[in-house]
N, C-alpha and C positions, 0 to 999 in steps of 0.2 A: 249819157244816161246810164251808160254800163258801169263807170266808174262810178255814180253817186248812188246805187245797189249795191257793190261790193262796200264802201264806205261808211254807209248807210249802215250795213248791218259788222258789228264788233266781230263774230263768231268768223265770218266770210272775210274779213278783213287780216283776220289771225291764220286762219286759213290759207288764203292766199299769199302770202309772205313767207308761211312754212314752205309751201310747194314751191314757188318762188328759189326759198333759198336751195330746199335738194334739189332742184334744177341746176343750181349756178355751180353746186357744190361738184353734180353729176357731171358738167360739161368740162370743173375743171380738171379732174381723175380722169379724165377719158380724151382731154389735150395733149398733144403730143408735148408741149412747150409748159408741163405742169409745173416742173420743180421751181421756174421762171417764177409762173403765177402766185406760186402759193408765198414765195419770198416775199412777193410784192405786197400780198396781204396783212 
């Protein structure tokens, strides 16, 4: 049900994918093993 509200709505959707990414963006800068990851990408 929680997915098909975020899905549901375009704005929450965009939303949450931004947040999403500085999450993933944040976790990789703050890894010890960044320079690794960031290769990989």
């Amino acid at each position: 049900a929680y997915i098909k509200i975020i899905f549901g709505n375009p704005y929450l959707t965009m939303l949450s994918f931004i947040l999403l990414h500085h999450f993933t963006v944040f976790l990789i800068l703050t890894s010890p093993d960044r320079e690794i990851k960031i290769k990989q990408m």
